[in-house]
KOLZA-639327 format. One line per 10 residues: their letters; for each residue x, z, y of C-alpha. Coordinates in nm, 3 decimals. Each point is the difference from the previous one (the first is absolute). Example, Ala and Ser with C-alpha at 12.3 -4.5 7.8 and 13.67 -1.06 7.14 Angstrom:
BEGIN
as	1.230/0.780/-0.450  0.137/-0.066/0.344 $
REM end
This chain:
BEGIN
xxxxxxxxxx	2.267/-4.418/5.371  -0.227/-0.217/-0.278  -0.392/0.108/-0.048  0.079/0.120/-0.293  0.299/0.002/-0.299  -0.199/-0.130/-0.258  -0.278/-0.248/-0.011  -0.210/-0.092/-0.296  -0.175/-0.296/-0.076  -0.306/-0.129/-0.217 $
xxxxxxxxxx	0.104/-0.380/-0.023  0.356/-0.079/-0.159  -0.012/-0.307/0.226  0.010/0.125/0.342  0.287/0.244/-0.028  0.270/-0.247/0.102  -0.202/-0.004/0.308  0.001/0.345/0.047  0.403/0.038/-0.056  0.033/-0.243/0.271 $
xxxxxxxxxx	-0.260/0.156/0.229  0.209/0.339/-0.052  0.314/-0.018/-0.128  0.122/0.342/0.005  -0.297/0.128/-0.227  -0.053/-0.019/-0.359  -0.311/-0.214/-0.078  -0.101/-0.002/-0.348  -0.314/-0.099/-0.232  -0.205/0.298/-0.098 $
xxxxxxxxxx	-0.213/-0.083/-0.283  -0.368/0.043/-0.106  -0.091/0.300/-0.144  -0.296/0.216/-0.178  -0.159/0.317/0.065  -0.075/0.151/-0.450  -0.261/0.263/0.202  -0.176/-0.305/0.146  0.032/-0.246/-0.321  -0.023/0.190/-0.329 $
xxxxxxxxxx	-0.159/-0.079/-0.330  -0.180/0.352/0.066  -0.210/-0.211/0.207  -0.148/-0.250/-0.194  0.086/0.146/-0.346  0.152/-0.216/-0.319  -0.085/-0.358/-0.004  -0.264/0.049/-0.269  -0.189/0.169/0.329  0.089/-0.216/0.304 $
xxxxxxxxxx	-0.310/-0.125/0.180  0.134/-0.346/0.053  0.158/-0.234/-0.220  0.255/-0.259/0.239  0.013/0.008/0.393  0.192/-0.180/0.217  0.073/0.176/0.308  0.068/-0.146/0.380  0.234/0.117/0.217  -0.076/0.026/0.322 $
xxxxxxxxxx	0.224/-0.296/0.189  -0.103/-0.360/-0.125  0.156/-0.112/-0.345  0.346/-0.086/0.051  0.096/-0.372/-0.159  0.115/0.125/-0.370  -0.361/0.192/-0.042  -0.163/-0.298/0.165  0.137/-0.285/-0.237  -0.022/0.298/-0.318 $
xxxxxxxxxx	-0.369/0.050/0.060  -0.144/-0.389/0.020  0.259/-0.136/-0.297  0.030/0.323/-0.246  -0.240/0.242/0.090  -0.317/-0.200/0.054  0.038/-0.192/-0.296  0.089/0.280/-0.230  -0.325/0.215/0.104  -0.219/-0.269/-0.124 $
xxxxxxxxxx	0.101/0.017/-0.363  -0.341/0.111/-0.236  0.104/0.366/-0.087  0.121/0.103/0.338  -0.228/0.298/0.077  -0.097/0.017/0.371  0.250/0.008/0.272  -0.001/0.186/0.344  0.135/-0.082/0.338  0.049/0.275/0.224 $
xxxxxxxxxx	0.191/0.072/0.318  0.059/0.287/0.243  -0.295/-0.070/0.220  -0.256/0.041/-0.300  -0.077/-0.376/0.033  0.149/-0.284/-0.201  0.044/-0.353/0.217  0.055/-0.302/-0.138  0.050/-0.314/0.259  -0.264/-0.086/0.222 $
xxxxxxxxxx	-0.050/0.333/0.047  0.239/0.305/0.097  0.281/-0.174/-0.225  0.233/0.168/-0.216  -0.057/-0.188/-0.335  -0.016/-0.390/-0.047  -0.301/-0.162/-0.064  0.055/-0.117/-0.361  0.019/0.372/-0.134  -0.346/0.140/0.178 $
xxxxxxxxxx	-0.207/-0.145/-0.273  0.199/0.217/-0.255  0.009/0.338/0.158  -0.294/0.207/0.069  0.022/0.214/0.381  0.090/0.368/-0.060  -0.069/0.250/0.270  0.099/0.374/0.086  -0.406/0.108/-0.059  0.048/-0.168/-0.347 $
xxxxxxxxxx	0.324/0.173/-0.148  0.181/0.281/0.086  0.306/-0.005/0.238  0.291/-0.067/-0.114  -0.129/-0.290/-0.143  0.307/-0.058/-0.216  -0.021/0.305/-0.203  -0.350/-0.120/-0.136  0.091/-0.295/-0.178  0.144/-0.105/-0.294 $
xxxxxxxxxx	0.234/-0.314/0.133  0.130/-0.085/0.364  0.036/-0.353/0.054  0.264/0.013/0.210  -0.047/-0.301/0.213  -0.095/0.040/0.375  0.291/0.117/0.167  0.095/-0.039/0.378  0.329/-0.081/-0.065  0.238/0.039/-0.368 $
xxxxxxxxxx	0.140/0.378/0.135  -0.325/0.145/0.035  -0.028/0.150/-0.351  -0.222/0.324/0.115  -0.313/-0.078/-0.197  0.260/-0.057/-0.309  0.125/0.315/0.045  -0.300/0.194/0.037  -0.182/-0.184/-0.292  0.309/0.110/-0.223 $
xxxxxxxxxx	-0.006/0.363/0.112  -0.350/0.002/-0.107  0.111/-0.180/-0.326  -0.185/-0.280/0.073  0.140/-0.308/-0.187  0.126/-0.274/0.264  0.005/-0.382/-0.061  0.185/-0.166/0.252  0.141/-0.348/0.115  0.299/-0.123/-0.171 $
xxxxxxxxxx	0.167/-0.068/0.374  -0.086/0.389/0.103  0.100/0.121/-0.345  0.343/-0.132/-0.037  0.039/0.135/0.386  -0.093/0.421/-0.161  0.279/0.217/-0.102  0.151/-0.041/-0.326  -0.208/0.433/-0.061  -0.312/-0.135/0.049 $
xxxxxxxxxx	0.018/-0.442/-0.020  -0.010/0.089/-0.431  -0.275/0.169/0.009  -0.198/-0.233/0.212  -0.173/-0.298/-0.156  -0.032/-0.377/0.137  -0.040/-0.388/-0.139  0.108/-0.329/0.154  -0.292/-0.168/-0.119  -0.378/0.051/0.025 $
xxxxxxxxxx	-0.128/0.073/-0.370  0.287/0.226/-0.048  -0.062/0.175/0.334  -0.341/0.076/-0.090  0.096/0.120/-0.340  0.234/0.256/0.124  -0.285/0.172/0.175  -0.236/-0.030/-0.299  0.273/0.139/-0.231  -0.004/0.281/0.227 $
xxxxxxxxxx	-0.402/0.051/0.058  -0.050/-0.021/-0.386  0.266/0.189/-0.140  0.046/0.346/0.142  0.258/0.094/-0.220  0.223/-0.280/0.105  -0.059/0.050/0.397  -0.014/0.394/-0.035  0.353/0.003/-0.100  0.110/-0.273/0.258 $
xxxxxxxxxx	-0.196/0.159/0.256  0.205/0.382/-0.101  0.352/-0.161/0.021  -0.087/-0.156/0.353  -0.103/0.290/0.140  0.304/0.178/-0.103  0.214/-0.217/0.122  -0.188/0.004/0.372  -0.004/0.381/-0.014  0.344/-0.012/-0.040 $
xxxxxxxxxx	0.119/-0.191/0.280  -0.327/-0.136/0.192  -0.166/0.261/0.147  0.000/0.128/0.368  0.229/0.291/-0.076  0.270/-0.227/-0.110  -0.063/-0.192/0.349  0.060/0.348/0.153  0.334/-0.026/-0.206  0.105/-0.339/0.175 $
xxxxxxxxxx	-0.053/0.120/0.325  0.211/0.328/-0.021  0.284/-0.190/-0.215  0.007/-0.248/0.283  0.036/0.261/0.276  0.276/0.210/-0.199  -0.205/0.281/-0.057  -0.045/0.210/-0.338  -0.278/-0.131/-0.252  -0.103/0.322/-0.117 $
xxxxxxxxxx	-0.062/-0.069/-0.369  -0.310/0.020/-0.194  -0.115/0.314/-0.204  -0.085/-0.166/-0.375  0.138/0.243/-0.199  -0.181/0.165/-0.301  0.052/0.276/-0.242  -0.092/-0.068/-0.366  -0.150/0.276/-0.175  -0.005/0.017/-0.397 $
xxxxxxxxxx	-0.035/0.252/-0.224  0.063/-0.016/-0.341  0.037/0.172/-0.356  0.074/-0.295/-0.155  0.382/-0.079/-0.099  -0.061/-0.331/-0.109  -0.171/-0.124/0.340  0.287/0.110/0.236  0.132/-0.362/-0.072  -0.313/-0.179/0.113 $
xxxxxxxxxx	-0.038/0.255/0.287  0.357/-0.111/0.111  -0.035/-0.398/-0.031  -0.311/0.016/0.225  0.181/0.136/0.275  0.295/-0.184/-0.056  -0.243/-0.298/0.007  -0.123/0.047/0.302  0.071/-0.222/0.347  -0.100/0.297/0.220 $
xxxxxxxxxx	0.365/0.185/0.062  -0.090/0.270/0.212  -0.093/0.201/-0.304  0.075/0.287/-0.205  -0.103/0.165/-0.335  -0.133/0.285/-0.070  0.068/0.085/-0.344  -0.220/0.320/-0.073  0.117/0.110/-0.428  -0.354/0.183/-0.132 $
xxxxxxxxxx	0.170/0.213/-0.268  0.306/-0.181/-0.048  0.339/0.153/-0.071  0.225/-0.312/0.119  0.343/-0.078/0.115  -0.025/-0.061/0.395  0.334/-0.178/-0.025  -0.042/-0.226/-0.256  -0.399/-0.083/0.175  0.182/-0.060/0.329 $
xxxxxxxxxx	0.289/-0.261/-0.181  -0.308/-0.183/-0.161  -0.179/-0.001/0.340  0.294/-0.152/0.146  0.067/-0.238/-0.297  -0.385/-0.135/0.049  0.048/-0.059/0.355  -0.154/0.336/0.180  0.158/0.087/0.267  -0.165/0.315/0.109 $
xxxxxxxxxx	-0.103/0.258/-0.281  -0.153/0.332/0.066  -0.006/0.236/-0.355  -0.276/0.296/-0.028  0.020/0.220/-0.328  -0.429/0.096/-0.051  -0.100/0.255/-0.201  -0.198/-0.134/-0.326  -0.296/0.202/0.109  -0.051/-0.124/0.333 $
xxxxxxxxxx	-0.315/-0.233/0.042  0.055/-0.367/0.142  -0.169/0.079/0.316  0.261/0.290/0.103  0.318/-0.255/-0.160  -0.105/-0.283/0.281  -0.018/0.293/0.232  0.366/0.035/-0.063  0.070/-0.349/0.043  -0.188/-0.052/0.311 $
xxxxxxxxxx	0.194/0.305/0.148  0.278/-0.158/-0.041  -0.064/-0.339/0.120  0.199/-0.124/0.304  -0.151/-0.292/0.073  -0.247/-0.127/0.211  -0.243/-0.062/-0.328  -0.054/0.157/-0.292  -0.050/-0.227/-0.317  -0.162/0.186/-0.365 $
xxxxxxxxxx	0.147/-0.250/-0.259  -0.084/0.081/-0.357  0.311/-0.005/-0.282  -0.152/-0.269/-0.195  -0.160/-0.250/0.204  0.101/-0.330/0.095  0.146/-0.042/0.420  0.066/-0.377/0.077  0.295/-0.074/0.272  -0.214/-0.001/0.309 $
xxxxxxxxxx	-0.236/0.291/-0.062  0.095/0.243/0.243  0.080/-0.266/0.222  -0.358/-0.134/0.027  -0.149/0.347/-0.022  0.237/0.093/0.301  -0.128/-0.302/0.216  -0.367/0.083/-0.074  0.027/0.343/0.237  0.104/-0.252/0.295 $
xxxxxxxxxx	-0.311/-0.259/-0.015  -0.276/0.353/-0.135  -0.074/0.314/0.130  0.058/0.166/-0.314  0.214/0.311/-0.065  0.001/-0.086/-0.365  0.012/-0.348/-0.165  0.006/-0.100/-0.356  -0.168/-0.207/-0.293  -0.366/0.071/-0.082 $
xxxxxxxxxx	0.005/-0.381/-0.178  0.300/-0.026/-0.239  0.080/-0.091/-0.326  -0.009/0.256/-0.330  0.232/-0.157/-0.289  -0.174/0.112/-0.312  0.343/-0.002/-0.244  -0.236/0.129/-0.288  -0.159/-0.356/0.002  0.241/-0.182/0.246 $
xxxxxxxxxx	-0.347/-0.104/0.201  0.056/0.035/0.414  -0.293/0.115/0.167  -0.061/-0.050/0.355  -0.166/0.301/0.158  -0.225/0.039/0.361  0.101/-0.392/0.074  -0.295/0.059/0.293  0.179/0.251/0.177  0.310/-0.161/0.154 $
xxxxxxxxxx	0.118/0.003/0.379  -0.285/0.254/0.108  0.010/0.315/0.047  -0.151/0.249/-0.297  -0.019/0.367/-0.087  0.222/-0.063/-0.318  0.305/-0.164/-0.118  0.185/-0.009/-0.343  0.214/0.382/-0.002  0.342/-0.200/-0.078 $
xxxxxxxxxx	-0.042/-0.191/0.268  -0.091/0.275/0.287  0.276/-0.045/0.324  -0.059/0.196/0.314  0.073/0.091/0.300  0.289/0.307/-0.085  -0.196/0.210/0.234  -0.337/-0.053/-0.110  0.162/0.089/-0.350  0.177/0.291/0.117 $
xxxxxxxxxx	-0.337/0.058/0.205  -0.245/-0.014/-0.305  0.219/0.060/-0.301  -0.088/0.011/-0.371  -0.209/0.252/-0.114  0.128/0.185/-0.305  -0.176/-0.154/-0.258  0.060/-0.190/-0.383  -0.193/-0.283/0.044  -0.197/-0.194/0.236 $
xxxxxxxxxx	0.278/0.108/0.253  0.008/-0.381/0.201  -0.378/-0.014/-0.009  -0.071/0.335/0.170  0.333/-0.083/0.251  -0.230/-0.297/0.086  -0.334/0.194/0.049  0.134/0.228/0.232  0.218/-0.267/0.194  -0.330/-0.211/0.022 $
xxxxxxxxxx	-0.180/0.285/0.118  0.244/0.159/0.276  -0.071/-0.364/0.157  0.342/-0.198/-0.136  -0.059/-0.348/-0.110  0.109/-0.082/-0.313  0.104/-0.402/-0.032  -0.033/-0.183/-0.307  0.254/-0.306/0.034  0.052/-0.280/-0.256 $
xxxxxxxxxx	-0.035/-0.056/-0.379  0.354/-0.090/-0.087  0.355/0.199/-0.038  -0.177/0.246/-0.173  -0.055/0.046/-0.372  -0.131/0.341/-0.161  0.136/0.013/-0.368  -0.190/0.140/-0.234  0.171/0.080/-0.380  -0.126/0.026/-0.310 $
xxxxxxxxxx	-0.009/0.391/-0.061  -0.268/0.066/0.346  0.062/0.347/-0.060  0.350/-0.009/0.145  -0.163/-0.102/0.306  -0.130/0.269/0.249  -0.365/-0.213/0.052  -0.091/-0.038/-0.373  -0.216/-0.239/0.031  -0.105/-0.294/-0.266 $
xxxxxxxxxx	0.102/-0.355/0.014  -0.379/-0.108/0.007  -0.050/0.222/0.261  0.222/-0.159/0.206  -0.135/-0.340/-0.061  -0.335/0.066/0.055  0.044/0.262/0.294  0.011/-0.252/0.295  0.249/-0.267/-0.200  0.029/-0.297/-0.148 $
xxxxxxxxxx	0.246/-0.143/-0.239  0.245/-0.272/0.188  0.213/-0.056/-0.247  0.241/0.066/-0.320  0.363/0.057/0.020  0.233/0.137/0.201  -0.118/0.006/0.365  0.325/0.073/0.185  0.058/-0.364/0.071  -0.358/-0.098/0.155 $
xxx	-0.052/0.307/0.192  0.355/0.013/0.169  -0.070/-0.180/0.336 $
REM end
């Protein structure tokens, strides 16, 4: 009888070896993997706040022959150019060799990188830089430090050789250069423009979380045996309440819009007489699959209408989503993978953007407080855990309903996670007295904002 009916392997190369060694057992690659607890941009915050700028780190095993030859003829060249800012080297051990010494990285680069130990920056060193220069590999498969500097939405520049060898997910969000100038450009694009290498850095980790992480490993090894993958739990309710006819439209395109399929509306109708049939035939006709209709009593405040919603939610989260905002494609999607790399039972936006259509100006609000955890986030934005909102509910309030939800979360001890500046645009109109915070377009750009832009924002904040 064989050892075992399934073995796995790290290197792609010996597993011909292995099928000859046993031939009545499947023998397979398993590949590399992250952790999102261990490597998440909760750790070292937005770029704006990393403590390094560009690191390249060692693995443990000497460089295999592709790093080796990368590192003296693109690498060490490319970190000399005048406005490279200062470069670590850092490996496992806390010590960074170069030859001569305990070797890992050739000679010709030492002069360019400066040693970066474990007393000098926090572990995991990847989720407290800016760029990984992804160059000191132990052989082309061993993409872990990749992996965990994209769950931590670190941007990753890479060799061409090891780049063309990623997976078509992640390989386009990855950047590289056959040539030294360029090389070193593609970091310094990255280290000087944050709003360039933010958004690179989002769609990487996306992808990884997706397919990348240890869990999904798990998934390999169960598929492999022939035994059920129990599926993952992703699903959220969306909560809205509304008195506002002309909105149900928007309402039902930012569903619709949404990657994140697990999901169902929750339609709550403050005060409005309308035709189920006719809201469930538009639903469908927008693309919503799942519709839940509540008839509200005009009177009722807003607290007691999202405790209607929230009773009625059947998924795993609970998502407040205001009629009249804007919800790019992957906004419950990233808000769903921030619970798996925080400890957070509520995540939203504390930094978004406020489109001003009274003077068409976009105003970027709390751009300090992204990927860290914080007492407040923006009320259209709130998701929870459904039983911390079943737990804490609304109180039965008019106004200031999300903010005192918030307060009381923060102070029964639940995190609250404030994730990324993009898929997220509150809309304010012209009339502010149709909205339920009445407050002044000034306001709003001096009150912890800053005007980005004019126009439309739906295009640039859509990531």
């Amino acid at each position: 009888m064989a050892a075992a009916e399934v073995v796995f392997l790290s290197d792609a190369t010996a597993v011909e070896t292995w099928r000859k060694r046993w031939p009545g057992v499947a023998v397979d690659t398993l590949e590399p993997a992250t952790a999102p607890r261990l490597h998440s941009p909760v750790r070292g915050g937005t770029s704006s706040r990393r403590l390094g700028d560009a690191v390249v780190v060692c693995d443990e095993a000497a460089l295999d022959t592709v790093s080796r030859s990368g590192v003296e003829s693109l690498v060490a060249p490319a970190l000399t150019a005048r406005a490279m800012p200062e470069v670590h080297a850092w490996r496992p051990t806390g010590r960074a060799g170069f030859d001569g010494s305990e070797a890992v990285l050739p000679q010709a680069v030492g002069s360019s990188l400066v040693d970066a130990t474990v007393d000098e920056l926090a572990v995991p060193i990847v989720d407290h830089y800016r760029v990984l220069i992804d160059a000191a590999r132990c052989s082309p498969e061993s993409t872990w430090t990749l992996l965990d500097a994209a769950a931590a939405q670190t941007a990753v520049v890479t060799l061409p050789e090891y780049r063309a060898a990623l997976p078509d997910d992640l390989r386009e969000h990855v950047a590289t250069a056959d040539v030294p100038v360029q090389f070193g450009r593609e970091i310094i694009a990255r280290l000087t423009q944050p709003e360039f290498s933010d958004r690179e850095a989002l769609k990487l980790q996306r992808a990884v979380l997706a397919g990348h992480t240890f869990g999904r490993r798990v998934d390999t090894i169960l598929e492999a045996l022939g035994r059920p993958v129990p599926p993952r739990d992703r699903s959220v309710s969306i909560v809205v309440p509304t008195n506002r006819t002309h909105e149900i439209d928007n309402v039902l395109s930012n569903v619709a819009r949404q990657a994140e399929r697990d999901i169902e509306l929750i339609l709550v109708l403050h005060g409005l007489t309308l035709d189920h049939a006719d809201l469930r035939a538009r639903a469908a006709a927008a693309g919503v699959d799942r519709l839940q209709l509540i008839d509200a009593d005009a009177s009722l405040p807003l607290g007691t209408l999202m405790n209607l919603g929230v009773d009625a939610a059947n998924g795993r989260y609970t998502a407040k989503m205001d009629d009249d905002n804007h919800y790019g494609r992957h906004y419950l999607t990233d808000l769903v993978n921030a619970f798996a790399s925080t400890d957070a039972g509520i995540v939203g936006k504390w930094a978004h953007y406020v489109w001003l259509r009274s003077v068409d100006a976009v105003v970027l609000r709390y751009a300090g407080f992204q990927n860290r955890y914080h007492r407040l986030v923006q009320g259209g934005s709130i998701m929870a855990e459904s039983e911390v909102a079943k737990d804490l509910r609304f109180s039965d309030i008019p106004r200031a309903v999300d903010t005192d939800f918030l307060n009381r979360a923060w102070a029964a001890g639940v995190k609250t996670y404030s994730s990324d500046r993009f898929n997220f645009v509150s809309v304010r109109g012209t009339d502010r007295e149709s909205h339920t915070w009445k407050v002044t377009d000034t306001e709003m750009m001096i009150g912890g904002g800053q005007v980005a832009f004019y126009g439309d924002p739906r295009v640039h904040v859509d990531v």
